[in-house]
C-alpha positions in Angstrom: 8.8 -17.1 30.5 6.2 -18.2 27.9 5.7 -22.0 27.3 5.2 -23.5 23.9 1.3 -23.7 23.6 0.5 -20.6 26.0 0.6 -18.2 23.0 0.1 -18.6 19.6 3.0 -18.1 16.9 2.3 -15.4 14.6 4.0 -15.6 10.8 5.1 -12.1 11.3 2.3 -8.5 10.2 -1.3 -9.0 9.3 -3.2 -8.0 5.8 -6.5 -7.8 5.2 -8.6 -5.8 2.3 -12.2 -5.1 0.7 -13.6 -4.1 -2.2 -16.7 -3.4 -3.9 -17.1 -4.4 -7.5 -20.0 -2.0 -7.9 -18.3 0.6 -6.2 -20.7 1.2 -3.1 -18.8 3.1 -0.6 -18.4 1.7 2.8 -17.0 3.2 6.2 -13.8 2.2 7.3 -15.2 1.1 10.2 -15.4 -2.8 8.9 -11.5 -2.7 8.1 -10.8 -1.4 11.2 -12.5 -4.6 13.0 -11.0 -7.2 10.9 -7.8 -6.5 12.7 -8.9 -7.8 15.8 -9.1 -11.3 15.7 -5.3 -10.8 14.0 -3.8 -8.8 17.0 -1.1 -11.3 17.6 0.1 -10.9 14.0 1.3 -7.3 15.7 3.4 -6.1 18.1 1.9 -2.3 18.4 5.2 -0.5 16.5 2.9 -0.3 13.4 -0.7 -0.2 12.0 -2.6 1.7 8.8 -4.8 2.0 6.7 -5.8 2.8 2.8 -9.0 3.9 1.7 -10.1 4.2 -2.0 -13.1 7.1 -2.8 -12.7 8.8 0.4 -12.0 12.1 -1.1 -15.4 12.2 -3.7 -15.3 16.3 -3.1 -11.4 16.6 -4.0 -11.5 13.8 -6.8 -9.6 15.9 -9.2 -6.8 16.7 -7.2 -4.0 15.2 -5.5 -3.8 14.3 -1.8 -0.3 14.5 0.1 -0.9 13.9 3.3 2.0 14.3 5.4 4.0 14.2 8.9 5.8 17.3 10.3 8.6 17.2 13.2 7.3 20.6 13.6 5.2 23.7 12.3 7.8 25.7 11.1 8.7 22.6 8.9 5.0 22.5 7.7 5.4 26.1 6.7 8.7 25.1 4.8 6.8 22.6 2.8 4.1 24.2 2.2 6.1 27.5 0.6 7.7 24.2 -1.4 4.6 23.0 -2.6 3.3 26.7 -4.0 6.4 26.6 -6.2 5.1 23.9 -8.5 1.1 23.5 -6.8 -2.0 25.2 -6.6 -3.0 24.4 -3.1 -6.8 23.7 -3.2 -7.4 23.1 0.4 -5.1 22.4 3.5 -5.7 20.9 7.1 -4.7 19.2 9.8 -6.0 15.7 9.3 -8.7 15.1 12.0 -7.4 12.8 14.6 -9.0 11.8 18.4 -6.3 11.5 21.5 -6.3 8.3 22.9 -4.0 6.5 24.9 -2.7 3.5 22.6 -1.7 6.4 20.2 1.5 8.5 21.6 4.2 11.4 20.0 2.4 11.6 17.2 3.9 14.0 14.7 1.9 17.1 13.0 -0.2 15.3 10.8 -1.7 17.1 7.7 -2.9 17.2 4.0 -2.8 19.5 0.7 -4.8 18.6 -1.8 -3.1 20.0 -4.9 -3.0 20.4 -8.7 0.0 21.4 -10.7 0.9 24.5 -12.2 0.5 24.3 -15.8 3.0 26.2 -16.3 5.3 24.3 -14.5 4.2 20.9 -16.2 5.1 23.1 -19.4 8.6 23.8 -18.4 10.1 20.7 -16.8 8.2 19.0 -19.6 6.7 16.8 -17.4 3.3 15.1 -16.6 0.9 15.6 -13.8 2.0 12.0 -12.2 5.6 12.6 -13.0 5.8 15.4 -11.7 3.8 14.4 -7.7 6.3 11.4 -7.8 9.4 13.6 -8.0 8.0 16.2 -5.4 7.4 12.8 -3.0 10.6 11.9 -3.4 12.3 15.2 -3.5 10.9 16.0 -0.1 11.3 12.4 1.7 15.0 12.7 0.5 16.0 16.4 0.9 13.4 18.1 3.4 14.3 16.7 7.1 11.5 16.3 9.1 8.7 15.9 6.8 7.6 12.5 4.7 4.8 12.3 2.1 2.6 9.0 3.5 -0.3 9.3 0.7 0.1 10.9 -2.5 -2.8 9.7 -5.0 -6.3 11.0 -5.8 -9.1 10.4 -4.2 -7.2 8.6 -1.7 -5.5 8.4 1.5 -3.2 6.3 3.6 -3.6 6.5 7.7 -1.0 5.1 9.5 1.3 5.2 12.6 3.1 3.8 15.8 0.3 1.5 17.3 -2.3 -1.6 17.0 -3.9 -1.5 13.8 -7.2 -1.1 16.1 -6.1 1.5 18.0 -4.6 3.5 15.1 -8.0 3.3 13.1 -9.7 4.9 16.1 -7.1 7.3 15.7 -7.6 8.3 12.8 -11.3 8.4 13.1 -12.0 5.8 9.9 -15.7 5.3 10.8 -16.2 8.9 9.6 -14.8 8.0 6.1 -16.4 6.3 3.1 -14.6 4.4 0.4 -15.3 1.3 -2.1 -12.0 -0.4 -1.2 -10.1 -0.5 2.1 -6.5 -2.4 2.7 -5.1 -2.4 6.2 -1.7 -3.3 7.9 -0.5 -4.9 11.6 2.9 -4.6 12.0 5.7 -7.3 13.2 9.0 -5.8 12.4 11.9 -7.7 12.4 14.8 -6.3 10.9 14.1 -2.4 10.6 12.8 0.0 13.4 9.4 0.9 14.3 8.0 4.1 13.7 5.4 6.4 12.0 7.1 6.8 8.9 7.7 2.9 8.1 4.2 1.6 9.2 2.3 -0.2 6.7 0.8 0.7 3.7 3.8 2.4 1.4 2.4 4.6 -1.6 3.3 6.7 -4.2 0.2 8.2 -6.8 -2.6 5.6 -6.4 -0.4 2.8 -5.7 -0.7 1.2 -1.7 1.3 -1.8 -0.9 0.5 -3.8 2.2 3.2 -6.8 3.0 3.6 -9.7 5.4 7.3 -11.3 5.2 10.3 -10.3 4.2 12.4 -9.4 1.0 15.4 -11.0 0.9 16.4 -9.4 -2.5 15.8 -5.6 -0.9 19.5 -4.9 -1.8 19.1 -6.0 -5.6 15.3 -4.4 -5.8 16.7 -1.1 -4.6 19.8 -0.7 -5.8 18.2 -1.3 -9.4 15.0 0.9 -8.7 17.0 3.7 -7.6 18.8 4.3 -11.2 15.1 5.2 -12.3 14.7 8.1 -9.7 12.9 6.4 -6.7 14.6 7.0 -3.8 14.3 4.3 -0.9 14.2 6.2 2.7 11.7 4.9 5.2 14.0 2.6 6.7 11.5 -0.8 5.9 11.8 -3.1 2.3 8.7 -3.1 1.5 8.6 0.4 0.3 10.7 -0.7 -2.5 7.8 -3.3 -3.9 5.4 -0.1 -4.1 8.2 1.8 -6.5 8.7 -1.8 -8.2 5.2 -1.4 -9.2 4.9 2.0 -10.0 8.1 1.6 -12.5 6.7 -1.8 -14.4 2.5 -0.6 -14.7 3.0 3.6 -15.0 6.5 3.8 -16.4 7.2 0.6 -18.3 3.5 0.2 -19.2 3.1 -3.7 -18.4 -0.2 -5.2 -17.1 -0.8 -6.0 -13.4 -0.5 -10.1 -14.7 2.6 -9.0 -15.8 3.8 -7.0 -13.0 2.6 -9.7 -10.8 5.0 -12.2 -13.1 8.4 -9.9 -12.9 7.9 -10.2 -9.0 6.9 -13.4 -8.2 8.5 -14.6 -11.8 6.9 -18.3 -12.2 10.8 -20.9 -11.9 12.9 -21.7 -15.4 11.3 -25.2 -15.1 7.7 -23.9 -14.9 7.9 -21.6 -17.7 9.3 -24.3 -20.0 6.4 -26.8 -19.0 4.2 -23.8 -20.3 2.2 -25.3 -23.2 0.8 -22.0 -24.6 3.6 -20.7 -26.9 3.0 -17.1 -26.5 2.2 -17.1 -22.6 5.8 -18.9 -22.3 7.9 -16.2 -24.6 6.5 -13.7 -22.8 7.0 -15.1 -19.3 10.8 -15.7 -20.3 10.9 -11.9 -21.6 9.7 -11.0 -18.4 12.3 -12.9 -16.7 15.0 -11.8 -19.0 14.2 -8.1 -18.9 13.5 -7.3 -15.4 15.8 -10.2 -13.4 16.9 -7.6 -10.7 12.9 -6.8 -9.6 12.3 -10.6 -8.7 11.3 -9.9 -5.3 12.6 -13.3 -3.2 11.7 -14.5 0.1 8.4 -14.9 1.8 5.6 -12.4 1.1 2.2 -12.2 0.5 1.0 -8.4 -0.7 -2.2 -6.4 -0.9 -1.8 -3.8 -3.7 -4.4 -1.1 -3.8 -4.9 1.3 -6.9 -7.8 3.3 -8.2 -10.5 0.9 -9.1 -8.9 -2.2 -7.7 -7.1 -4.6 -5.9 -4.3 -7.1 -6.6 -3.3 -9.8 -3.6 -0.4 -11.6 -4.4 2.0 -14.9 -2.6 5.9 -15.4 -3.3 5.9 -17.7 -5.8 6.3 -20.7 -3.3 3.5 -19.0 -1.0 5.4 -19.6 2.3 3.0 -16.9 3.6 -0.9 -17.3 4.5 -3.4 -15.5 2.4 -7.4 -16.5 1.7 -9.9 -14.4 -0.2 -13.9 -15.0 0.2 -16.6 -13.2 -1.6 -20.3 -11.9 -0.4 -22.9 -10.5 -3.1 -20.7 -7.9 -4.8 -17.8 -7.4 -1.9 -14.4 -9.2 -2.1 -12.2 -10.2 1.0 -8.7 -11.0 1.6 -6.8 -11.4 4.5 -4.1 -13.2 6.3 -6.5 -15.2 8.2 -10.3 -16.2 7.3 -11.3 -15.1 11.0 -10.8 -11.7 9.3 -12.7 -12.2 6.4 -16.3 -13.5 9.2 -15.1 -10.5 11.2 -15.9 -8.3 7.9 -18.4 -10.1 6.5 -19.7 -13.8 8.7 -21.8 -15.0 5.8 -18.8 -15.3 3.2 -18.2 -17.7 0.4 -15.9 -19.1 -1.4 -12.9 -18.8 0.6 -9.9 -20.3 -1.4 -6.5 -19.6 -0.6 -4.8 -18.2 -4.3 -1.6 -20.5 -5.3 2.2 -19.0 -5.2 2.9 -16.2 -7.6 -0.8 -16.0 -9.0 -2.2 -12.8 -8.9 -5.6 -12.3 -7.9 -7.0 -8.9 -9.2 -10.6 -7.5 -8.4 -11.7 -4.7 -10.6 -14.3 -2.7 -10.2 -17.1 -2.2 -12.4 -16.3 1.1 -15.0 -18.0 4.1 -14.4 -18.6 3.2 -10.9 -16.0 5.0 -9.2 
């Protein structure tokens, strides 16, 4: 049995992310190693990865990357996929056996762009219409699950260390100008491929440590919209949250981030700026079934930036530092000298406040 003081307590999963503001690409190889010193924060049912640029050749089209029980459930997706795709290029993605990394499914990708004709018909648009094919085949098609579904992007996850599952999937041989990555520590909901960390739908990746305790009000209210919630974890729900409020409803990230981690009654009426507190008490009033409660701190990825974000009481760890024209954030600042030794500035954000890293226009 294990005494108090032989083993350190993790807070449950472990987030870290980088970014470039100029947009230089880097390998995943640095994401990969600021895992490490976080290993405890896991407990080897789940580890992955997102990596912004990756995909420079196929920038124009649409990644799915998907799992498969089987071949002949590939082939059934992929005679899907023709229906309302061209299919620009399809593979396996490129994995190495190793032993950390067991039953892994067939793992593969399409890149894609819609048929106009099809966009025509349903009356639809091009991100529309990739949503409703992600949830169409996670909901109706048994056996295979859409992981990554964005452009010029790609999600890498699975059963396994974050460490391990980086070697995996071979990250070193991929360059991007953000990264995000995901340990692991599941409480309530079961380990495997599917539900590893990060959850995405278009561009959006969401990487979580904590727990929702409002998953039954989030999803019941997100699924009315068309989002479907089926890989057995909550935090999937704060990536269609996100999706709804920035692509559907059209709000800002600062606003996004104030619907989720909505600042208390009290603090909104303290609010001296007139305008700042109608429109945080619209927020509030509008959207009072997407407050996300419980402890959480969140990494969301998109194309051209990063937001991190605490619960509005911040009862989970976070700290960002900074280095020439790179950003970090991570659970723990042992990560951040992992990626980067020389950092500066490392400040832990306050509850609820967003932090969001852009990167420079045109650079990407």
């Amino acid at each position: 049995m294990m005494k108090e003081g032989q083993v350190r307590i993790p807070s449950g999963c472990s987030i870290a992310a980088v970014i470039s503001r100029e947009g230089k690409r880097m390998t995943g190889e640095g994401i990969v190693g600021a895992m490490k010193p976080m290993h405890e924060r896991s407990n080897g049912l789940g580890g992955g990865f997102a990596g912004y640029g990756i995909y420079p050749e196929y920038r124009d089209f649409t990644a799915l990357h998907l799992f498969f029980d089987s071949g002949e459930i590939r082939k059934e997706c992929e005679a899907f996929l023709k229906e309302y795709f061209e299919i620009v290029h399809s593979e396996r993605i490129p994995t190495r056996t190793i032993p950390a990394i067991t039953d892994e499914p067939v793992i593969w990708r399409f890149f894609v762009a819609p048929l106009r004709s099809m966009l025509r018909s349903l009356q639809l648009d091009e991100k529309e219409l990739v949503a409703r094919t992600v949830m169409k085949i996670n909901t109706e098609m048994k056996g295979a699950y859409v992981f990554s579904s964005g452009k010029n992007m790609g999600t890498f996850k699975a059963v396994g260390f974050p460490e391990d599952v980086g070697v995996f999937y071979r990250l070193e041989e991929y360059e991007g100008y953000s990264w995000t990555a995901h340990g692991r520590y599941p409480t309530n909901t079961p380990g495997w491929w599917g539900g590893a960390h990060p959850f995405t739908l278009l561009d959006y990746s969401v990487v979580h440590n904590g727990e929702i305790s409002s998953y039954d009000a989030n999803r019941r209210f997100i699924e009315m919209f068309g989002y479907k919630c089926t890989l057995q974890t909550d935090t999937e729900v704060i990536t269609y949250i996100l999706d709804y409020l920035v692509r559907v409803k059209g709000l800002t990230l600062e606003e996004a981030a104030n619907v989720i981690a909505a600042p208390f009654w009290s603090t909104i009426d303290r609010e001296k700026d007139e305008a700042v507190r109608a429109r945080r008490a619209y927020l509030r009033t509008v959207f009072p079934s997407l407050l996300v409660t419980g402890p959480f701190s969140v990494v969301l990825g998109f194309t051209g930036g990063l937001m991190a974000l605490n619960d509005r009481l911040k009862l989970r760890s976070m700290v960002v530092g900074e280095k020439d024209d790179r950003v970090y954030i991570a659970s723990e600042e042992a990560a951040i000298r992992t990626m980067e030794p020389d950092a500066e500035n490392i400040w832990a954000p306050a509850g609820g406040e967003p932090v969001i890293v852009k990167v420079k226009e045109g650079a990407y």
